[in-house]
mmCIF file as gemmi writes it, N, C-alpha and C atoms, coordinates in Angstrom:
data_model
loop_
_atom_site.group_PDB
_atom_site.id
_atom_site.type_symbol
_atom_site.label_atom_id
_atom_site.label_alt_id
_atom_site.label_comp_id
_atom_site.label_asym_id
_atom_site.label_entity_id
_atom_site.label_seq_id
_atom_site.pdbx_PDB_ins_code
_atom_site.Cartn_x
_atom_site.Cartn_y
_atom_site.Cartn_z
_atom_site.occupancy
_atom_site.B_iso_or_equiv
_atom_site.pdbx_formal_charge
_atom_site.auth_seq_id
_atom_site.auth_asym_id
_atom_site.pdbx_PDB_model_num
ATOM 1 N N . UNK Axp A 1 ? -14.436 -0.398 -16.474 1 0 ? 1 A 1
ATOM 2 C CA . UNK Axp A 1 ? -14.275 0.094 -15.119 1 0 ? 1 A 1
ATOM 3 C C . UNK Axp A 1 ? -15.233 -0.628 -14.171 1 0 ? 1 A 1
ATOM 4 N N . UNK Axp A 2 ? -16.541 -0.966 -14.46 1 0 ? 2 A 1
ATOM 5 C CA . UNK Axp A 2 ? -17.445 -1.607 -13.859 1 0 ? 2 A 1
ATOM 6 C C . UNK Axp A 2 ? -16.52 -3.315 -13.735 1 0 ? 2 A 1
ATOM 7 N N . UNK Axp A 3 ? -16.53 -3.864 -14.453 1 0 ? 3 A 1
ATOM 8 C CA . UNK Axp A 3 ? -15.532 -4.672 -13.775 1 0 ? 3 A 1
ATOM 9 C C . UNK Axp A 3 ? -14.471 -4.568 -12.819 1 0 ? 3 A 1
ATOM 10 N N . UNK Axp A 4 ? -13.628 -3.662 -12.712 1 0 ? 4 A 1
ATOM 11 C CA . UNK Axp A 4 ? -12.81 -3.59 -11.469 1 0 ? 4 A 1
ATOM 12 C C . UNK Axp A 4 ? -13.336 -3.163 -10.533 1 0 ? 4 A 1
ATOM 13 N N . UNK Axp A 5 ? -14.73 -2.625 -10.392 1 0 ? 5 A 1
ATOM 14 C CA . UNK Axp A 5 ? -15.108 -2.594 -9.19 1 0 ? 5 A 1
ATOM 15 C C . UNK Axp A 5 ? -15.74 -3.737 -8.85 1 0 ? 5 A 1
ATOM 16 N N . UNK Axp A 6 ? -16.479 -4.473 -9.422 1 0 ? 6 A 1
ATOM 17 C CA . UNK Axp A 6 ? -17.262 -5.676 -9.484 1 0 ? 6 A 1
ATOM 18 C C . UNK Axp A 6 ? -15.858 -6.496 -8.805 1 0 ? 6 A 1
ATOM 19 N N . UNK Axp A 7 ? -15.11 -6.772 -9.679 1 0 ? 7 A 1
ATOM 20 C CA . UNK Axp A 7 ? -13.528 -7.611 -9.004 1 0 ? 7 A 1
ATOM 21 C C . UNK Axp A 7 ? -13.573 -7.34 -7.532 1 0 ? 7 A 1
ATOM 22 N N . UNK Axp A 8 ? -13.273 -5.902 -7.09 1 0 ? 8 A 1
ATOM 23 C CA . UNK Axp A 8 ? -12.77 -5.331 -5.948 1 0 ? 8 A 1
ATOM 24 C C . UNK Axp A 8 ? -13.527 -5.641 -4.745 1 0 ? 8 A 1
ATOM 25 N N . UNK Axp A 9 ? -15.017 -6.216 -4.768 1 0 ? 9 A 1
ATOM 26 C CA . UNK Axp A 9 ? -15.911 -6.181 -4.288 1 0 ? 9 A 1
ATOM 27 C C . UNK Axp A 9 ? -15.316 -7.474 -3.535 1 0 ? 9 A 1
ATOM 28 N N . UNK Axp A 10 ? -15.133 -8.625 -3.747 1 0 ? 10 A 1
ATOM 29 C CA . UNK Axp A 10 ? -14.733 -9.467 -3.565 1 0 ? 10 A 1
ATOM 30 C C . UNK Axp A 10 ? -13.881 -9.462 -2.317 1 0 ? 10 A 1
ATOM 31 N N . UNK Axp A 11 ? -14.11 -10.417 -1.403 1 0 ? 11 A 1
ATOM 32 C CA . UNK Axp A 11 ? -13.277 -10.222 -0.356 1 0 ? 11 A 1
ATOM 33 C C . UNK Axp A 11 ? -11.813 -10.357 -0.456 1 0 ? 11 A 1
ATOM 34 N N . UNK Axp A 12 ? -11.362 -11.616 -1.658 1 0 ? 12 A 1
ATOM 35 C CA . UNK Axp A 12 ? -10.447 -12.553 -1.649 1 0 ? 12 A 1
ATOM 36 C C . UNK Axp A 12 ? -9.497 -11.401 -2.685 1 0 ? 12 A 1
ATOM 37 N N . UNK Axp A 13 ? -10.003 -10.67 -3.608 1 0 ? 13 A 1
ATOM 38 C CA . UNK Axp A 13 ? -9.135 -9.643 -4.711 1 0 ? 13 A 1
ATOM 39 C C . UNK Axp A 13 ? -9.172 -8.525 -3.313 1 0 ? 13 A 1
ATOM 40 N N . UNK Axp A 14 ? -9.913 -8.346 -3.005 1 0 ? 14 A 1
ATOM 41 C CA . UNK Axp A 14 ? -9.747 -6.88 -1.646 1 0 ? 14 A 1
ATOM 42 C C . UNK Axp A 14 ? -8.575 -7.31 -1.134 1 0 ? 14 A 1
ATOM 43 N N . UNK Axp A 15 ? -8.341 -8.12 -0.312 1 0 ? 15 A 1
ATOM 44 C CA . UNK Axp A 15 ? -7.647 -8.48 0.441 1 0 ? 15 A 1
ATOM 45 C C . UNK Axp A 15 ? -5.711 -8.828 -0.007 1 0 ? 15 A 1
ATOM 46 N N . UNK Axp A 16 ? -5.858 -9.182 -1.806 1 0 ? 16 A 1
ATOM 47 C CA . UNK Axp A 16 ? -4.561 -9.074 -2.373 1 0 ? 16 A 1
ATOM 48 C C . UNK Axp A 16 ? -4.685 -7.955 -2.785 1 0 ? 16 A 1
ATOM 49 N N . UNK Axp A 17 ? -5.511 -6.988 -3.534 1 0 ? 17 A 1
ATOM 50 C CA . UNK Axp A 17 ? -5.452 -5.356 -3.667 1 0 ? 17 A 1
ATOM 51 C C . UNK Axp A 17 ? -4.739 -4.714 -2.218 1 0 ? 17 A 1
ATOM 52 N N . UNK Axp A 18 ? -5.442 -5.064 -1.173 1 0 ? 18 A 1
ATOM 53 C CA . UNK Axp A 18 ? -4.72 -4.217 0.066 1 0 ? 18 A 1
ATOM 54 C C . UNK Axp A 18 ? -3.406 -4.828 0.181 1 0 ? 18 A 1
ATOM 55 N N . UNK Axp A 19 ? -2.962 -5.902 -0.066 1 0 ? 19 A 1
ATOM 56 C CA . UNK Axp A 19 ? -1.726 -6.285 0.407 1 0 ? 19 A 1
ATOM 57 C C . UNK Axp A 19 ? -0.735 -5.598 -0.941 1 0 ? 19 A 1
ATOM 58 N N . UNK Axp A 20 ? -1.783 -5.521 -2.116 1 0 ? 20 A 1
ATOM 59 C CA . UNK Axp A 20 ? -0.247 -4.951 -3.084 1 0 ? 20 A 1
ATOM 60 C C . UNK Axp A 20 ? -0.305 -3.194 -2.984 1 0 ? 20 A 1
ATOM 61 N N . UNK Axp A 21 ? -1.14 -2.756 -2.384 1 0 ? 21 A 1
ATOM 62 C CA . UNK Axp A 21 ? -1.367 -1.574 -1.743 1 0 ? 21 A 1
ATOM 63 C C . UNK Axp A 21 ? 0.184 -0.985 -0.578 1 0 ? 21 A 1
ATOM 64 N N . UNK Axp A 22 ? -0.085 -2.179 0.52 1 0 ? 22 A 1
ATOM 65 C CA . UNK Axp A 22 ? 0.338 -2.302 1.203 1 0 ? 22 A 1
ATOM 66 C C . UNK Axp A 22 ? 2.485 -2.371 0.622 1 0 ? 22 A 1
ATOM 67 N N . UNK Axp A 23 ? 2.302 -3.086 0.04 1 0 ? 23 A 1
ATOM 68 C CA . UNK Axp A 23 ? 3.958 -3.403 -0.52 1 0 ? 23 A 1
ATOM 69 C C . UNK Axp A 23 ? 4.08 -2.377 -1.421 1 0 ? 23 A 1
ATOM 70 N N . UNK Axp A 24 ? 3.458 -1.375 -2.294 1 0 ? 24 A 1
ATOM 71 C CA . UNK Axp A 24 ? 3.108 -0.333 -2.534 1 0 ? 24 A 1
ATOM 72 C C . UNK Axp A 24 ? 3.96 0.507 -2.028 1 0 ? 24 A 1
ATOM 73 N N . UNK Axp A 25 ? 3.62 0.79 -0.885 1 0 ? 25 A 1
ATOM 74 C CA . UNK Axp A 25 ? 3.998 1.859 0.364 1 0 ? 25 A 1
ATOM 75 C C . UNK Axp A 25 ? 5.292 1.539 0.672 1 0 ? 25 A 1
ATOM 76 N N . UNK Axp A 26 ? 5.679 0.324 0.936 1 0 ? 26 A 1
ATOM 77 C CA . UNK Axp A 26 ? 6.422 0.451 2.141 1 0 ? 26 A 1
ATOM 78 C C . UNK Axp A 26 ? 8.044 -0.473 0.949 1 0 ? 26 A 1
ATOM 79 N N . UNK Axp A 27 ? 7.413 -0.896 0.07 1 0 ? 27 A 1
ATOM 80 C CA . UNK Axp A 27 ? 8.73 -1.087 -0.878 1 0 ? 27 A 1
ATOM 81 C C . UNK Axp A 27 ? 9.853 -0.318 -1.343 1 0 ? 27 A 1
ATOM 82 N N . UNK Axp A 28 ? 9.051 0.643 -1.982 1 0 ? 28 A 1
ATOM 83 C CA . UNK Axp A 28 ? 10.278 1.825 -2.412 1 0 ? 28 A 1
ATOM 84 C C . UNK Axp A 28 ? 11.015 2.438 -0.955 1 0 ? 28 A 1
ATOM 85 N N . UNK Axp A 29 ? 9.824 2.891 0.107 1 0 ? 29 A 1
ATOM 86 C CA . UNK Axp A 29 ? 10.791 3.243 0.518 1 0 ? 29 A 1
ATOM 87 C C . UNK Axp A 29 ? 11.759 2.194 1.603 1 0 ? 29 A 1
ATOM 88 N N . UNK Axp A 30 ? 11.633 1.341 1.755 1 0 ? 30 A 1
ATOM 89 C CA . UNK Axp A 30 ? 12.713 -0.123 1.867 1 0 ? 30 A 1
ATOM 90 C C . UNK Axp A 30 ? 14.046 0.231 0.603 1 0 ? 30 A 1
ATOM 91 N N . UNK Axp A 31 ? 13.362 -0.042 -0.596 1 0 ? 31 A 1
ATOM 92 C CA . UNK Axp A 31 ? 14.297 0.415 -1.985 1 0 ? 31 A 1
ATOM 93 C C . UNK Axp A 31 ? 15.26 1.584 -1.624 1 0 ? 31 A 1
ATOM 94 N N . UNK Axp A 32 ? 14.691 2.843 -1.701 1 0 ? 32 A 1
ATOM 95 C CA . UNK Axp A 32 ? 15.418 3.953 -1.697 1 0 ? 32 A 1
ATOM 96 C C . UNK Axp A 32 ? 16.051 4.361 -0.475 1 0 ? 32 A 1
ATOM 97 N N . UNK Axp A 33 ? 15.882 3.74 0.14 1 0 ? 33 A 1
ATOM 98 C CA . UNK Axp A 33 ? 16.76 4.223 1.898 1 0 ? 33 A 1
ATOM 99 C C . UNK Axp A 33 ? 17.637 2.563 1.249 1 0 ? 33 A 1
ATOM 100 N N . UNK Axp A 34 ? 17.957 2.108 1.278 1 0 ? 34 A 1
ATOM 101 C CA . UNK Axp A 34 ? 19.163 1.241 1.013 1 0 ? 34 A 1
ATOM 102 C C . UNK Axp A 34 ? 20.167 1.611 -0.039 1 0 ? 34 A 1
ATOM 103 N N . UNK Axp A 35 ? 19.393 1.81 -1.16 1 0 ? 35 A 1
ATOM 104 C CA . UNK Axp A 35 ? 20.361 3.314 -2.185 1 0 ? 35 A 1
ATOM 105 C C . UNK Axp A 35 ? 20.646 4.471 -1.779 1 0 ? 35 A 1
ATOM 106 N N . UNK Axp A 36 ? 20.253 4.929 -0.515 1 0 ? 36 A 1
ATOM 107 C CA . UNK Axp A 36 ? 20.719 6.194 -0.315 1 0 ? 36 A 1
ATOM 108 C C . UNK Axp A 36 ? 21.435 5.714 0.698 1 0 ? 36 A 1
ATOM 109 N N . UNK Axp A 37 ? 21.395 4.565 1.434 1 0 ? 37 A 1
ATOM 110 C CA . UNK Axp A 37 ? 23.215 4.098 2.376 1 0 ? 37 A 1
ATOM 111 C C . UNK Axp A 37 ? 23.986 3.658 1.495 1 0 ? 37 A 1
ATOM 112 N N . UNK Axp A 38 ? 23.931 3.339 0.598 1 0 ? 38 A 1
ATOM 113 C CA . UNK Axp A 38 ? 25.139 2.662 -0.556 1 0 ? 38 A 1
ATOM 114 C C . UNK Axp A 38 ? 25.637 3.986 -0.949 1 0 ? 38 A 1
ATOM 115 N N . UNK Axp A 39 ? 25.051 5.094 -1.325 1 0 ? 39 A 1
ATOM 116 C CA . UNK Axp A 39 ? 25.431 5.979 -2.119 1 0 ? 39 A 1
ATOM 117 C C . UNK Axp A 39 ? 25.813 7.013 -1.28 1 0 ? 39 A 1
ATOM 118 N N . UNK Axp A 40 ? 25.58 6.97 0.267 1 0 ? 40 A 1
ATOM 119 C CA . UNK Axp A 40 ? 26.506 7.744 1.356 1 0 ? 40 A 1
ATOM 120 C C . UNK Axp A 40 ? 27.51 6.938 1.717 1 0 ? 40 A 1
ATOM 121 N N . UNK Axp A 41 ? 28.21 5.953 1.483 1 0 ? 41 A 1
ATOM 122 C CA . UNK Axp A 41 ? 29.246 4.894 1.925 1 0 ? 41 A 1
ATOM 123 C C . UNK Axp A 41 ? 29.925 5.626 1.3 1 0 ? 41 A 1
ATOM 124 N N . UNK Axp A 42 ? 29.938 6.022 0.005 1 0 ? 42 A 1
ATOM 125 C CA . UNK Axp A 42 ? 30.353 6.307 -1.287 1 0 ? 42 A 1
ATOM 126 C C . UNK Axp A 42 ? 30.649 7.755 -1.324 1 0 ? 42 A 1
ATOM 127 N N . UNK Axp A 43 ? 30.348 8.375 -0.504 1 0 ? 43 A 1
ATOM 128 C CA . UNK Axp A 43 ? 30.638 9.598 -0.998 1 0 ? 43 A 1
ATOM 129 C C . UNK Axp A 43 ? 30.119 10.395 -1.654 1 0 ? 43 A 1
ATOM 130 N N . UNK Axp A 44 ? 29.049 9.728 -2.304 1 0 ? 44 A 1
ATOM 131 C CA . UNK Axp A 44 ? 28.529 10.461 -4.085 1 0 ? 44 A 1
ATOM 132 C C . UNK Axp A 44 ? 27.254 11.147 -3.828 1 0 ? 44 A 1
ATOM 133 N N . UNK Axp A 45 ? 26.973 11.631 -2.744 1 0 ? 45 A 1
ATOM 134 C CA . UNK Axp A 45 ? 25.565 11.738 -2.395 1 0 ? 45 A 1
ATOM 135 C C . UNK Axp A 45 ? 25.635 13.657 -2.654 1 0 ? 45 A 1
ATOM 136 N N . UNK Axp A 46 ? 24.927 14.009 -3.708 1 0 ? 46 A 1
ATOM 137 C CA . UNK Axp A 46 ? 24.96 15.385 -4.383 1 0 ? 46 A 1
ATOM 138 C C . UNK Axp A 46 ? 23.936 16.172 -4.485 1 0 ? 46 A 1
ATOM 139 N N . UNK Axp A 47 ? 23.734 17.411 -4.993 1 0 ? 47 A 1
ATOM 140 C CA . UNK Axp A 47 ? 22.533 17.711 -5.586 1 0 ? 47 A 1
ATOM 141 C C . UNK Axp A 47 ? 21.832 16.935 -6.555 1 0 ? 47 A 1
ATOM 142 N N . UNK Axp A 48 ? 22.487 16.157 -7.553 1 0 ? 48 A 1
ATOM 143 C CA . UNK Axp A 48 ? 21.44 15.798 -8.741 1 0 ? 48 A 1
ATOM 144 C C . UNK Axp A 48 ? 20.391 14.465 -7.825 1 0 ? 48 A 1
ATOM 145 N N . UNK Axp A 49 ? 21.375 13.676 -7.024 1 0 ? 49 A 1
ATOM 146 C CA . UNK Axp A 49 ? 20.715 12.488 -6.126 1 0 ? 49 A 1
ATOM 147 C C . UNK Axp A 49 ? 19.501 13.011 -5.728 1 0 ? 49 A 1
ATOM 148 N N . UNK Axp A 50 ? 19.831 14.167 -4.648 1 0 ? 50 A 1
ATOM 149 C CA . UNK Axp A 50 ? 18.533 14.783 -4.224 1 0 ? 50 A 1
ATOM 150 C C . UNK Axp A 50 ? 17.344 15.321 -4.824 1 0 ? 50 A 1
ATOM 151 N N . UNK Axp A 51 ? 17.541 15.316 -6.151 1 0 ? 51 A 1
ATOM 152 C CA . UNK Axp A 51 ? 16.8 15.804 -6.914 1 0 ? 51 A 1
ATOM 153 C C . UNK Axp A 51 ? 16.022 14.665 -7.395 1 0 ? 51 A 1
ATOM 154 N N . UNK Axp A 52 ? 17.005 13.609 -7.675 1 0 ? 52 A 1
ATOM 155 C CA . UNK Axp A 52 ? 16.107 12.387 -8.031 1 0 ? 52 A 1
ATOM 156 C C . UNK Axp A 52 ? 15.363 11.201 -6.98 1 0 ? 52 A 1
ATOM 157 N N . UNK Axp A 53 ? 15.776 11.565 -6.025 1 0 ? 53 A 1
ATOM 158 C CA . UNK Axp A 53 ? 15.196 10.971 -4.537 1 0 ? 53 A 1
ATOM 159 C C . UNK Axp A 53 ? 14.044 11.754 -4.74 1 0 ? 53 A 1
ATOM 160 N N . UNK Axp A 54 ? 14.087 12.962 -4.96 1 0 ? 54 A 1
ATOM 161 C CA . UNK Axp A 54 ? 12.528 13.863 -4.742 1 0 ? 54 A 1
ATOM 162 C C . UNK Axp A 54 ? 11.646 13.725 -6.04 1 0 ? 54 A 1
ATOM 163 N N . UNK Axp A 55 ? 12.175 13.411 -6.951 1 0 ? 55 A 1
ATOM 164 C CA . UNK Axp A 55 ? 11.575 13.21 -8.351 1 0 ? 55 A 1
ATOM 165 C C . UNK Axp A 55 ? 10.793 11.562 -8.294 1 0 ? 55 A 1
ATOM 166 N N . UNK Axp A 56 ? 11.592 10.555 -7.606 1 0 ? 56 A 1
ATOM 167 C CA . UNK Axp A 56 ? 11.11 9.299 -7.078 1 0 ? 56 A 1
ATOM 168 C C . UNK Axp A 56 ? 9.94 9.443 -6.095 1 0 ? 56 A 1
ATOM 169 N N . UNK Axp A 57 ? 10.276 10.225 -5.673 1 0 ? 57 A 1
ATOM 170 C CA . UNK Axp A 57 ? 9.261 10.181 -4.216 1 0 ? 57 A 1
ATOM 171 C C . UNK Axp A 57 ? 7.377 10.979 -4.641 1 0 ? 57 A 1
ATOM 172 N N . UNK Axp A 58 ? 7.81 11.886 -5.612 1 0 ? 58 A 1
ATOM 173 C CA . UNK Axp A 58 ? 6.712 12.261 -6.087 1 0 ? 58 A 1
ATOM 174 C C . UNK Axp A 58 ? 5.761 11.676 -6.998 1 0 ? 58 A 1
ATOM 175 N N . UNK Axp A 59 ? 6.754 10.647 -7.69 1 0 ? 59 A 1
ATOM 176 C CA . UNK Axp A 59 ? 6.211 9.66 -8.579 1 0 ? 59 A 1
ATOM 177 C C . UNK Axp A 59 ? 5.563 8.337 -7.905 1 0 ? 59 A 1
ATOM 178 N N . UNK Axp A 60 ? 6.296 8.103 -6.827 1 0 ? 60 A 1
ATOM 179 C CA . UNK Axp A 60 ? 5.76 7.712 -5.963 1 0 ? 60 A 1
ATOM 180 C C . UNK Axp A 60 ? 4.371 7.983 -5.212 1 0 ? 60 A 1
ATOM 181 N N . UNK Axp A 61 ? 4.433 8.686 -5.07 1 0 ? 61 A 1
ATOM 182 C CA . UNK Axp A 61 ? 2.973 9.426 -3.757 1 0 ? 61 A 1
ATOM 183 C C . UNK Axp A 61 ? 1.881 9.444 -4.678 1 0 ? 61 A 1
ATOM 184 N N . UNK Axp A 62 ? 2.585 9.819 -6.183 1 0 ? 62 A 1
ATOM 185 C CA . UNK Axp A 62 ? 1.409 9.866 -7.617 1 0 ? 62 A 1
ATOM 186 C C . UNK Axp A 62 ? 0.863 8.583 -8.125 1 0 ? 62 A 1
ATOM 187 N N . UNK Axp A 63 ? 1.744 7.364 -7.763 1 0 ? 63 A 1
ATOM 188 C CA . UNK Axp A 63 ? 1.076 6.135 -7.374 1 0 ? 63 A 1
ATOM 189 C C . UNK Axp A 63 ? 0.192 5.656 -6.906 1 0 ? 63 A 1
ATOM 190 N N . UNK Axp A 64 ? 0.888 6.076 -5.306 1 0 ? 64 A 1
ATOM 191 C CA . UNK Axp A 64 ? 0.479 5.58 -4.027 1 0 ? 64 A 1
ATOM 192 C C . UNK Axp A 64 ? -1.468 6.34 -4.623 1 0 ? 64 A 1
ATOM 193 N N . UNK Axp A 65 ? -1.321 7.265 -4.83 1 0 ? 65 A 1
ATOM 194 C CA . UNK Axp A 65 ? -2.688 7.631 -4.684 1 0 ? 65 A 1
ATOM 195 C C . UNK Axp A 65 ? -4.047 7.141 -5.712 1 0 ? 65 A 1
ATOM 196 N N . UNK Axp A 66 ? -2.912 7.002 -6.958 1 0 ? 66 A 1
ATOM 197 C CA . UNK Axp A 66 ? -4.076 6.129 -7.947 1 0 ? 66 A 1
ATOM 198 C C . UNK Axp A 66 ? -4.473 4.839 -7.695 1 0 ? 66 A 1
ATOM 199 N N . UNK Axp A 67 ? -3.195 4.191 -6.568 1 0 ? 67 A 1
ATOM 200 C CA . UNK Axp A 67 ? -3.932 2.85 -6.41 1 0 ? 67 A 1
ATOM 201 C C . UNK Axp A 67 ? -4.771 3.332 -5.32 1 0 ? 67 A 1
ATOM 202 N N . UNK Axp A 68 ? -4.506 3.54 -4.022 1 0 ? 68 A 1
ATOM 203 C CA . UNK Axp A 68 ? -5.467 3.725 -3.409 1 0 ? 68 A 1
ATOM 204 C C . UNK Axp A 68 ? -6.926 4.424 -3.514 1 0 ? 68 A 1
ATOM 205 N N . UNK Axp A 69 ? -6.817 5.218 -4.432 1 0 ? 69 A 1
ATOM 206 C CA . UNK Axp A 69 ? -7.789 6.133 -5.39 1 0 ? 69 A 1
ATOM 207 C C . UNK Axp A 69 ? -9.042 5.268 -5.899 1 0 ? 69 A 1
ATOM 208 N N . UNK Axp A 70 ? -8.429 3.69 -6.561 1 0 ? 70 A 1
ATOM 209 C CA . UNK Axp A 70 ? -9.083 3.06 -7.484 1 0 ? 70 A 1
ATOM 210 C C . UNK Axp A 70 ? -9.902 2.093 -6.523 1 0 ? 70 A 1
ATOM 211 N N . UNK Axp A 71 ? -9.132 1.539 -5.212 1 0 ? 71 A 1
ATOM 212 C CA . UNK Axp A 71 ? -9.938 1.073 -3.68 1 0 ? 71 A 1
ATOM 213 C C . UNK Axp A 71 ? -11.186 2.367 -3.819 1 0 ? 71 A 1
ATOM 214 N N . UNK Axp A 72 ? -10.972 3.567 -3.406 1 0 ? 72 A 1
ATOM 215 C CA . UNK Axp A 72 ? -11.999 4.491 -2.748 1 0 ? 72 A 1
ATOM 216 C C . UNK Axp A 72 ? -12.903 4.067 -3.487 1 0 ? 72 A 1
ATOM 217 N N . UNK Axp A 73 ? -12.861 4.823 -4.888 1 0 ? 73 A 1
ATOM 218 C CA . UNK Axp A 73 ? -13.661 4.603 -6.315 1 0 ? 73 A 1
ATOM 219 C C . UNK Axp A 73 ? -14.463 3.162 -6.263 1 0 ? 73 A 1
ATOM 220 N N . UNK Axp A 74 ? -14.064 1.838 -5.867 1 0 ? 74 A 1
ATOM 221 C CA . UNK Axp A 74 ? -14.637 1.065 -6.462 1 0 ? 74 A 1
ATOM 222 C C . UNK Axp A 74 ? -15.796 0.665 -4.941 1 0 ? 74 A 1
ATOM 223 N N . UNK Axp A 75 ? -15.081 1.451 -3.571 1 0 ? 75 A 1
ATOM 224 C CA . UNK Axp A 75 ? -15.989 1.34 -2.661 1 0 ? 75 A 1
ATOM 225 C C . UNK Axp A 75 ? -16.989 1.886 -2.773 1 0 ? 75 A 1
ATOM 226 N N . UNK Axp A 76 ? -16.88 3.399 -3.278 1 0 ? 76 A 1
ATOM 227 C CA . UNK Axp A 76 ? -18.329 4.198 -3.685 1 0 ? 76 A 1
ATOM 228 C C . UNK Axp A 76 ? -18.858 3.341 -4.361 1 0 ? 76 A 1
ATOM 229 N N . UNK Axp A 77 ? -18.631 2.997 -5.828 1 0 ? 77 A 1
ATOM 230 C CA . UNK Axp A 77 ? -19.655 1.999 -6.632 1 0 ? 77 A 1
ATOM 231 C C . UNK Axp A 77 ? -20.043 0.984 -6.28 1 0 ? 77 A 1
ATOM 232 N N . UNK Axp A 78 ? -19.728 0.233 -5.303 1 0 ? 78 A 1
ATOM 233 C CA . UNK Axp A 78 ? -20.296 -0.942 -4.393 1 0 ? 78 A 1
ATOM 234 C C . UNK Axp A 78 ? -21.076 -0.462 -3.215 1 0 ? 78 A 1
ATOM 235 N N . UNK Axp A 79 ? -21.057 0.426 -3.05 1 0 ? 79 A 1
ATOM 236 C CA . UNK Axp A 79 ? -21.837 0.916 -1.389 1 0 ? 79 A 1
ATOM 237 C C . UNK Axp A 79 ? -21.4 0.893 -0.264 1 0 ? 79 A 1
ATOM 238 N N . UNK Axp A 80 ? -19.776 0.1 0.004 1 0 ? 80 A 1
ATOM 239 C CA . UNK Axp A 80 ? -18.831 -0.219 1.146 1 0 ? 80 A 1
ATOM 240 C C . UNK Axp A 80 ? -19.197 0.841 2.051 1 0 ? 80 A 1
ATOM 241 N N . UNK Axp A 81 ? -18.751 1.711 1.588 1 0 ? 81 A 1
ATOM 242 C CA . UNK Axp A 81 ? -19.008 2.845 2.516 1 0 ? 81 A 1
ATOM 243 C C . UNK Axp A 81 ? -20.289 2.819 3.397 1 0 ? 81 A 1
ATOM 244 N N . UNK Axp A 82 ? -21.783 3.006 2.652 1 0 ? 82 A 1
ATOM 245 C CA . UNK Axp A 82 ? -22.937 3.223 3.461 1 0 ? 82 A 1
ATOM 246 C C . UNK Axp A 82 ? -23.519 2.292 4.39 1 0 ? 82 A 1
């Protein structure tokens, strides 16, 4: 773990960490709003969809937060913050 913060510290890994951070975020939902116009063209748009749009989305956010989680984490152990 001391290595990935040691890594993170780095301007040049910060800076591709924030950008895969960044595509992170804003991919799926790019992804899943284009499957959910294909799959309203279609007709097929149901309860189980909605269920798995929300099952995606939570798995998602459960992501979104460990990566960004592992940024916070490695700022405390570097001092970024103070």
């Amino acid at each position: 773990m001391n290595a990935i913060a040691q890594s993170l510290a780095d301007p040049t890994v910060r800076g591709w960490y924030l950008g895969f951070c960044l595509a992170l975020v804003l991919l799926p939902l790019v992804a899943m709003a284009l499957w959910y116009r294909r799959r309203a063209k279609q007709n097929s748009v149901d309860r189980s969809m909605l269920l798995r749009v929300s099952l995606l989305t939570l798995l998602w956010m459960i992501v979104n937060a460990l990566a960004l989680g592992v940024l916070m984490w490695a700022d405390g152990v570097n001092g970024v913050a103070r």
